[in-house]
TORFI-947808 format. One line per field, with one value per residue (C-alpha): residue in one letter; x, y, z. Coordinates in steps of 0.5 Angstrom, whole numbers. Layout:
BEGIN
dokol	c(A ...) $
X	c(X ...) $
Y	c(Y ...) $
Z	c(Z ...) $
This chain:
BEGIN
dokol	c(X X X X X X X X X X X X X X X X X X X X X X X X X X X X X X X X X X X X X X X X X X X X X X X X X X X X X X X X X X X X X X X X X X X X X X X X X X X X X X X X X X X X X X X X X X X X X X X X X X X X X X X X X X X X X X X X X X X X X X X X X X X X X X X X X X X X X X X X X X X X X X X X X X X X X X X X X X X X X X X X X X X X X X X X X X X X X X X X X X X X X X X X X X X X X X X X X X X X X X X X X X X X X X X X X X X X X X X X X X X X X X X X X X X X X X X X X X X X X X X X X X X X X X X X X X X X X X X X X X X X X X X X X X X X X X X X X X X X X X X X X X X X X X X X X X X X X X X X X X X X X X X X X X X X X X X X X X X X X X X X X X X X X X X X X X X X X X X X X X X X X X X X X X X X X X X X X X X X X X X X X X X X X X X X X X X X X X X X X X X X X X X X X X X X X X X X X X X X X X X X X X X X X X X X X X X X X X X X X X X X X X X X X X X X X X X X X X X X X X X X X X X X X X X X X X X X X X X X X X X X X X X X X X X X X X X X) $
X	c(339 331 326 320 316 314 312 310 313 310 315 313 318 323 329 336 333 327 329 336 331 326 331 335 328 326 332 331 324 320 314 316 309 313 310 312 309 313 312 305 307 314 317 320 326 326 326 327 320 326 327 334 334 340 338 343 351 352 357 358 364 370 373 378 377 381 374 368 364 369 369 361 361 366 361 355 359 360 353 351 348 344 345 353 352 349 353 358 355 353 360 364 371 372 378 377 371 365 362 356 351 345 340 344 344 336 335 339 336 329 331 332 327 322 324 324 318 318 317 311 311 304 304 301 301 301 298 298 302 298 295 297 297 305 311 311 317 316 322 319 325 327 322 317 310 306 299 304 309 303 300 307 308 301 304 311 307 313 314 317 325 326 333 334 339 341 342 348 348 350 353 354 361 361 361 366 372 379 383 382 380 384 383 387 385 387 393 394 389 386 388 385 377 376 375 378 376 383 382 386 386 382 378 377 374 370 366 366 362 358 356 354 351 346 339 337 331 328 325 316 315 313 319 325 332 336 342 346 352 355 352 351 349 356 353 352 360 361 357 362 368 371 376 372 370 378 379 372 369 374 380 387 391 393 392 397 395 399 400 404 406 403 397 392 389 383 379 372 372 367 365 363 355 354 357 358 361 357 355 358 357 359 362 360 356 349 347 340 341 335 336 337 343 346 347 350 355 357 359 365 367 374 372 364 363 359 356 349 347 343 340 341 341 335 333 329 325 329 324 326 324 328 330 332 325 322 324 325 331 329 327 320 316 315 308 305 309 309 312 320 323 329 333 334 327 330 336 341 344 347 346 350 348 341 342 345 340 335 340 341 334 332 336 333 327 327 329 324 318 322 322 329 332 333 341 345 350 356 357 365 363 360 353 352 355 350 345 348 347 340 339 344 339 341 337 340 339 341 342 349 354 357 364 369 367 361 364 368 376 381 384 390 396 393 396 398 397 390 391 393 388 382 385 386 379 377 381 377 371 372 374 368 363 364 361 355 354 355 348 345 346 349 353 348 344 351 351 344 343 339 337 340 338 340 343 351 355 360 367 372 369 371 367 370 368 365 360 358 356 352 349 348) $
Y	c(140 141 135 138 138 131 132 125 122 116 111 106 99 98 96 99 107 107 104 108 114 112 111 118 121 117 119 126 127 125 120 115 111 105 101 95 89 83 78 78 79 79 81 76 77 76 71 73 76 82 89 91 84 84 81 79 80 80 85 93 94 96 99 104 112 111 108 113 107 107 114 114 108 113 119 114 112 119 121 115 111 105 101 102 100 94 91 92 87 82 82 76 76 78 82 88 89 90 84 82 76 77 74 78 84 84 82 88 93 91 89 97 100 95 97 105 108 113 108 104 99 98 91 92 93 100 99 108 114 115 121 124 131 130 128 122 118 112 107 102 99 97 92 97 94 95 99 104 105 105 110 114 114 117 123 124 125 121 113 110 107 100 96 89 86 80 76 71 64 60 55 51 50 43 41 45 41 43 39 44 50 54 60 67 75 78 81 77 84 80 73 67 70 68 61 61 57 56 55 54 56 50 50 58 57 52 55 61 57 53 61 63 58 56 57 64 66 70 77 78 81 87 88 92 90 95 93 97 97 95 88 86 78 73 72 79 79 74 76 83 77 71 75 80 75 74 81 82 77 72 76 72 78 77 70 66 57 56 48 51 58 60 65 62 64 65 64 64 67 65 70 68 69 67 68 60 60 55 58 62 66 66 73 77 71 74 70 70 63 58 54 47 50 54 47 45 51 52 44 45 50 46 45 46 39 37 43 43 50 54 60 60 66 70 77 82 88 95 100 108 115 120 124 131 131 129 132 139 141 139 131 132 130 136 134 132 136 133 126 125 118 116 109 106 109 116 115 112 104 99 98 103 109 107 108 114 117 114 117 124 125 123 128 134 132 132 140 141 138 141 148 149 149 143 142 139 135 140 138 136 129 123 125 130 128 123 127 133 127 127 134 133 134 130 126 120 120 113 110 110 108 112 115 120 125 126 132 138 136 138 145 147 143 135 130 125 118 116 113 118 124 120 120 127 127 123 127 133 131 128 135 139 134 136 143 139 134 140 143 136 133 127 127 128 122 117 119 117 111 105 98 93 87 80 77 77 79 74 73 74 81 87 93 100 104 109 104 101 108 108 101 103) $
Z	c(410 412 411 415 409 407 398 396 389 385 382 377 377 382 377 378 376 380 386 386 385 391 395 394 395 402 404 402 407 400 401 395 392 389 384 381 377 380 383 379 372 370 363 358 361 367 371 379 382 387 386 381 378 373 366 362 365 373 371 373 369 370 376 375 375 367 364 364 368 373 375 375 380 384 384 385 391 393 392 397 392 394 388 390 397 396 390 395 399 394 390 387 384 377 375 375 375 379 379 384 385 383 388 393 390 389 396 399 394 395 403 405 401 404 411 409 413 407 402 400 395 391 387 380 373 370 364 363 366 373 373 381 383 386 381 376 374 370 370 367 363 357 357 358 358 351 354 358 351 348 353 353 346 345 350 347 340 336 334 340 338 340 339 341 347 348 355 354 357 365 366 371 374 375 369 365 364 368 363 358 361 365 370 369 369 363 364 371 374 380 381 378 377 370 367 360 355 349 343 336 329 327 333 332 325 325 331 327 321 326 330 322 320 326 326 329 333 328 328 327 321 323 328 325 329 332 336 340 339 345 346 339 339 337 330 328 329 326 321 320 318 320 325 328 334 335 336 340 347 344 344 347 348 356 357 356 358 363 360 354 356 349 348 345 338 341 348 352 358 364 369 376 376 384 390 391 385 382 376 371 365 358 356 351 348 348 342 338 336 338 345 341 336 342 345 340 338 345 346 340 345 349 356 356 351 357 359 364 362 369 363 356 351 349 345 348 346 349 348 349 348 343 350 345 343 349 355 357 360 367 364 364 359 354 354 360 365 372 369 369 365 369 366 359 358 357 353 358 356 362 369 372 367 369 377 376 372 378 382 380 378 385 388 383 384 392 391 388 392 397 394 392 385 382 381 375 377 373 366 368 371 369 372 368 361 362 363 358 352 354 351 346 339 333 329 330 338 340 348 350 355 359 355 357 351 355 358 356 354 360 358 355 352 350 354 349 353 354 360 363 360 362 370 370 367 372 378 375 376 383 385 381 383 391 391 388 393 399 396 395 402 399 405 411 406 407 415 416 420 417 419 415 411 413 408 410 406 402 407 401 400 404 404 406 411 407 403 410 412 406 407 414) $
């Protein structure tokens, strides 16, 4: 893989896309501009000044090539991402899941970007698309500021399309009373990572009531609410029915109280937010309600009447554009060619479904500054059903999670048990994917060396010898 030529690429906001983007490029021969506006101003969301900052769940999901997120995790792998690699190092137990401590993890994406000779990092406040004569990408996010979405809705020539996420709350983990709580994976699936909260009929009902009936931070009357459905607030679930928590965050199956061997009738799962273990998350307890009502809710939860709270829940605007519409069929801007979105700004929802845009799209642009075609990873694999539902034109165009019916169905008779259809998907993407990272040079971008960042690495937490190469 040549890299004489030295193109330059512009980046606006060092999130998961955009600093997976840069790396993929630096590491390409790319000169990368970075832009970031941290540390001198900050979304209402965020509450670290580092690069990668993981705003509501410290979790990449799970790990297993039977879920979609698993196999885009491993392709990600494979194509030497950054984003992988450094969770790697900032890891913290959870089950099975790819869960990471997020201070560690900020520190080792910004850290190798910071010290790449190919990246310069500018610290400002984008309020317009930049204006260059090399290639633009805006990764600003979900929480894109409101003179650039202005600027781009202004472009794009449609209403923007905005839902709003919500963070669930930390607490600490001294203060979650061990008499009533117990530790237990789902399933017995690694160990004891999680901390369980049982509740009974009773206490699950009047909880329920108590979610309903709390005072909620409500919405500005020019603002129209639009959730995604896969991080609905509890008390939009609760709303659906009395039961639906149960069968939801709060589902017990799996979780048996090791004082009464029974299953509970309900549970709260905690996840380790740290890798020092002192605070932890409530999962899938993304809320709306006020903060003084989130106290109050939250203490009728057996095992945290005493909670010392280190974060408490919050909504936040996420703002995308309709990428049917929007974007060609290489994901610039029809509007305004020279311009790439790349992240939940493009259509894309989740942490590592935002990287991997980043990444492939990084990869692309590359070959192209580089005089080469850019290269669609193949529709087969996860990298490039992400990238196909960007394209797919509908009227109802919402952000997604990575899913299995992204790519084409496994040929020939249906295999009946979903489990192992989804890894012979999962086999078939591996095997497709590797005549694409031949082409793209993702192997000779893992073999290169590269200083590291001093941050040590948990001692619970082994990293493989291929991740350490990417880190390396």
């Amino acid at each position: 893989m040549s890299q004489t030529r030295e193109e330059k690429v512009t980046i606006v906001g060092a999130g998961l896309a955009g600093s997976e983007c840069a790396w993929q490029l630096a590491m390409r021969g790319v000169e990368v501009e970075l832009i970031e506006q941290k540390p001198k101003k900050r979304t209402p969301a965020q509450t670290m000044d580092g690069f990668a900052e993981l705003v509501c769940s410290n979790s990449f999901r799970g790990n297993a090539l039977s879920n979609a997120v698993g196999l885009l995790k491993e392709e990600m792998r494979r194509a030497g991402s950054l984003v992988m690699a450094a969770g790697e190092v900032a890891r913290v137990p959870a089950g099975g899941a790819f869960a990471v401590d997020r201070e560690r993890f900020s520190e080792q994406v910004e850290g190798r970007l910071r010290a790449h000779p190919r990246v310069t990092i500018v610290e400002e406040e984008v309020l317009a698309i930049p204006e260059r004569d090399h290639p633009v990408v805006l990764a600003t996010g979900p929480l894109t500021g409101d003179a650039l979405a202005k600027d781009l809705a202004r472009v794009v020539g449609a209403e923007h399309l905005a839902y709003y996420d919500a963070i669930a709350p930390v607490v600490t983990a001294e203060s979650i009373d061990f008499d009533k709580a117990f530790r237990k994976s789902r399933y017995d699936k690694g160990g004891d990572d999680y901390i369980n909260c049982p509740m009974d009929e009773a206490q699950y009902n009047a909880f329920v009531k108590a979610v309903v009936e709390a005072k909620k931070v409500e919405p500005k009357g020019f603002e129209e609410v639009k959730y995604f459905e896969g991080c609905l607030p509890i008390e939009v679930i609760a709303e659906r029915g009395p039961m639906t928590l149960s069968f939801g965050c709060m589902k017990p199956v799996g979780l048996e109280d090791p004082r009464t061997g029974k299953q509970p009738h309900a549970v709260v799962q905690l996840r380790q937010e740290n890798a020092d273990a002192t605070a932890y998350n409530l999962v899938g307890f993304q809320t709306r309600m006020t903060w003084g009502e989130q106290k109050r809710v939250f203490a009728t939860i057996p095992g945290l009447e005493k909670a010392e709270f280190v974060r408490l829940g919050s909504v936040h605007r996420n703002t995308f554009v309709c990428s049917p519409i929007a974007l060609d069929d290489e994901y610039q801007l029809k509007n305004k060619p020279g311009v790439w979105l790349a992240g939940q700004i493009s259509g894309v929802e989740g942490y590592v479904e935002s990287a991997a845009c980043g990444l492939t799209l990084g990869v692309m642009l590359a070959a192209r500054v580089n005089g080469r075609p850019m290269i669609v990873p193949p529709e087969t694999t996860a990298l490039g059903g992400l990238l196909r539902h960007l394209r797919r034109e509908r009227d109802d165009f919402q952000p997604a999670n990575v899913m299995f019916s992204m790519v084409p169905r496994l040929p020939g008779r249906k295999i009946r048990k979903r489990r192992i259809r989804r890894e012979k998907t999962s086999e078939r993407a591996l095997t497709d994917l590797e005549p694409w990272l031949d082409e793209v040079g993702a192997r000779l971008v893992r073999a290169e060396t590269f200083p590291e960042v001093a941050t040590p690495a948990p001692e619970a937490v082994a990293v493989s010898p291929d991740d350490a190469t990417a880190l390396a």
